[in-house]
C-alpha positions as CSV (number, residue, x, y, z in Angstrom):
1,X,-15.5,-11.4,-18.3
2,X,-12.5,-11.6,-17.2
3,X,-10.7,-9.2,-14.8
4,X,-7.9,-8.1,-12.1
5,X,-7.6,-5.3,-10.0
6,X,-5.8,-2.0,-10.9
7,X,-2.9,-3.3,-8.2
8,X,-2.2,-6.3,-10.8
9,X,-1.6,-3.7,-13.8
10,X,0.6,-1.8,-11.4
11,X,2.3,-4.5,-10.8
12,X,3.7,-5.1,-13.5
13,X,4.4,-1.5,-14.9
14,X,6.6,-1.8,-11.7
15,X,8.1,-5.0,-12.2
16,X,9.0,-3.7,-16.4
17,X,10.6,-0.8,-14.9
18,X,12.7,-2.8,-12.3
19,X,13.3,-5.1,-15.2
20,X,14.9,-2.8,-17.6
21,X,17.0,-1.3,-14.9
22,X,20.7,-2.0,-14.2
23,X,20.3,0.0,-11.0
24,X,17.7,-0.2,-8.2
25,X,14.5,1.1,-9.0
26,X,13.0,3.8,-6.0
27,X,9.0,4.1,-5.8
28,X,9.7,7.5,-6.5
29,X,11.1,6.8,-9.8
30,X,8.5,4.0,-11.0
31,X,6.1,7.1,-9.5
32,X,7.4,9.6,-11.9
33,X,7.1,7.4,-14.7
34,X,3.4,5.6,-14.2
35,X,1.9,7.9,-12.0
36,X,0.9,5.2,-9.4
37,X,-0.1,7.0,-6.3
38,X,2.7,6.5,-4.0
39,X,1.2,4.9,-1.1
40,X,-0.6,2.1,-3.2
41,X,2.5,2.0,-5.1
42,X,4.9,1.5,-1.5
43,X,1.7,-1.0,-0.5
44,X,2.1,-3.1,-3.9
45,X,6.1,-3.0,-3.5
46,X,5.9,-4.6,-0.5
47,X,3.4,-7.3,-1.9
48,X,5.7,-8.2,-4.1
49,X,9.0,-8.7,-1.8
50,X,7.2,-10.4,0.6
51,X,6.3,-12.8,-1.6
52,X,9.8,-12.7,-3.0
53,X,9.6,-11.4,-6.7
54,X,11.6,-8.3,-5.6
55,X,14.1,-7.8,-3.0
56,X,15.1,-4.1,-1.6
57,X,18.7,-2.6,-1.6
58,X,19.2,0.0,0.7
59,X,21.3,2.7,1.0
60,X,22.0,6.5,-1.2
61,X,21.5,4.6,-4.1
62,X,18.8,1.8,-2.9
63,X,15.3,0.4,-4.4
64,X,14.2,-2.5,-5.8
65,X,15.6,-5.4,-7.7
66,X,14.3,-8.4,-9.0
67,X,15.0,-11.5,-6.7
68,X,14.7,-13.8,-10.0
69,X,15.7,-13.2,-13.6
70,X,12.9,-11.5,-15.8
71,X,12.0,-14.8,-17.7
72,X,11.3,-17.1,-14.3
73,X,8.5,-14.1,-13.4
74,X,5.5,-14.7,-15.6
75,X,2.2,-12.7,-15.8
76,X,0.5,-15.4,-14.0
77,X,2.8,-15.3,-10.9
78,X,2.0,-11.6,-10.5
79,X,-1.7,-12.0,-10.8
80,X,-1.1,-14.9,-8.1
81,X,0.8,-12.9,-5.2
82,X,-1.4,-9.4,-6.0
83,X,-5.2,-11.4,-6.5
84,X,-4.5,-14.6,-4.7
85,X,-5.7,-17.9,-5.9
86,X,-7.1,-17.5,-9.6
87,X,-10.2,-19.3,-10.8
88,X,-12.6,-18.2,-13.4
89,X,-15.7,-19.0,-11.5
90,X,-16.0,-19.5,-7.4
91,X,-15.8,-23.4,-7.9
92,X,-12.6,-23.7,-9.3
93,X,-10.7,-21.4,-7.2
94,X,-8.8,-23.1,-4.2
95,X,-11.0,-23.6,-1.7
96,X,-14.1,-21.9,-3.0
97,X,-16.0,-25.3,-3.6
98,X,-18.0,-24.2,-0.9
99,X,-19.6,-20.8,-2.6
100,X,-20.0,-23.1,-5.7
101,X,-24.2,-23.3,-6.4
102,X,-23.9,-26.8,-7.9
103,X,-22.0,-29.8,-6.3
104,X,-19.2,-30.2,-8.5
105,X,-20.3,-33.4,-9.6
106,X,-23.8,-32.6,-10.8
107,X,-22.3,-28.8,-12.1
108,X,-22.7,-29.1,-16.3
109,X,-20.6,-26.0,-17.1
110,X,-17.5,-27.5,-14.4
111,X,-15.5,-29.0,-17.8
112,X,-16.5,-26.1,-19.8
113,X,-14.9,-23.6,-17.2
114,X,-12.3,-26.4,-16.4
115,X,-10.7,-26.2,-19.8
116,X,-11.3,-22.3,-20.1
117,X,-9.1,-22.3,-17.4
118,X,-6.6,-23.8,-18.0
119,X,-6.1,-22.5,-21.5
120,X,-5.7,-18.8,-19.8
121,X,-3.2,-20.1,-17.3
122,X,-1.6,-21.8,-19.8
123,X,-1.1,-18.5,-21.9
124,X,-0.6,-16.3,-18.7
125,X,2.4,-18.7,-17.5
126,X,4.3,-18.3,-21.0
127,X,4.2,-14.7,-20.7
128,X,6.8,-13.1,-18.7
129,X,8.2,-10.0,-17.2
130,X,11.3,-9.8,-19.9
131,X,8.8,-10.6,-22.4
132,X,6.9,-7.5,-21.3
133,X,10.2,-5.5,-21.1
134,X,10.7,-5.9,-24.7
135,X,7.3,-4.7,-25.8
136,X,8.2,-2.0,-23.6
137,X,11.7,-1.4,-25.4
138,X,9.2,-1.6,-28.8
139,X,7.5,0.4,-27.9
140,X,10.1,3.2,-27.2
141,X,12.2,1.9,-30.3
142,X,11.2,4.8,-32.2
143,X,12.0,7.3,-29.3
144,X,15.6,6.7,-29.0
145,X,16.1,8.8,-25.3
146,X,13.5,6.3,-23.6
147,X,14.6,3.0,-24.3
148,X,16.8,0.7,-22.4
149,X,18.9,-1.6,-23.8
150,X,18.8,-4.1,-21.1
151,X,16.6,-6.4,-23.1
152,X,17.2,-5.3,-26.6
153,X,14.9,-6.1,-29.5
């Protein structure tokens, strides 16, 4: 199966609430709206603008912004700076040949999990942060008060 860390999901509830913003963004209001325990929260914020997917504005009216438009962020570049190198099994992750229990060569399942792979990449690269914005915006769509119109539907 399949899975990331709890610091990937918030991650990018952060990043949709940045996104949707015209303003900077504070912890303290991505806090009061996903409930992410402020100090992981400040830890993953940091993550992410040292690895340059956010940049901070200080000042009365400071926070976070995106450093790149929504649509250059995908899913996939997320799960990159908050997991690290992804790979489906220890073999195919950058530089964990060594943990691998077969040599690559003689390993039977290597194309199998090869092209499993890369079919998840593929799908995690084509989604993005504005894309996830507007499911948000759905998803509000009936509760007029709540959505943003930054990225309308």
């Amino acid at each position: 199966m399949l899975k990331f860390t709890i610091k990937t999901e918030y991650a990018l509830k952060s990043l949709i609430h940045i996104a949707l913003s015209d303003e900077p963004v504070s912890s303290k209001q991505i806090y009061e709206k996903e409930g992410i325990p402020i100090a992981f929260l400040e830890q993953i914020l940091v993550r992410l603008r040292r690895k340059g997917l956010i940049k901070s504005v200080r000042g009365k009216k400071g926070g976070y912004v995106l450093a790149k438009s929504p649509k250059e962020i995908s899913v996939f570049d997320v799960i990159n700076v908050m997991e690290g190198p992804y790979g489906i099994v220890k073999c195919l992750v950058p530089g964990g040949e060594a943990e691998c229990l077969f040599s690559l060569t003689d390993c039977v399942l290597k194309d199998v999990w090869n092209t499993v792979q890369a079919e998840v990449i593929s799908i995690l690269k084509k989604i993005t942060i504005e894309d996830l914005a507007r499911k948000y915006n759905l998803a509000n769509f009936l509760k007029p008060s709540q959505a943003n119109s930054r990225f309308p539907l």
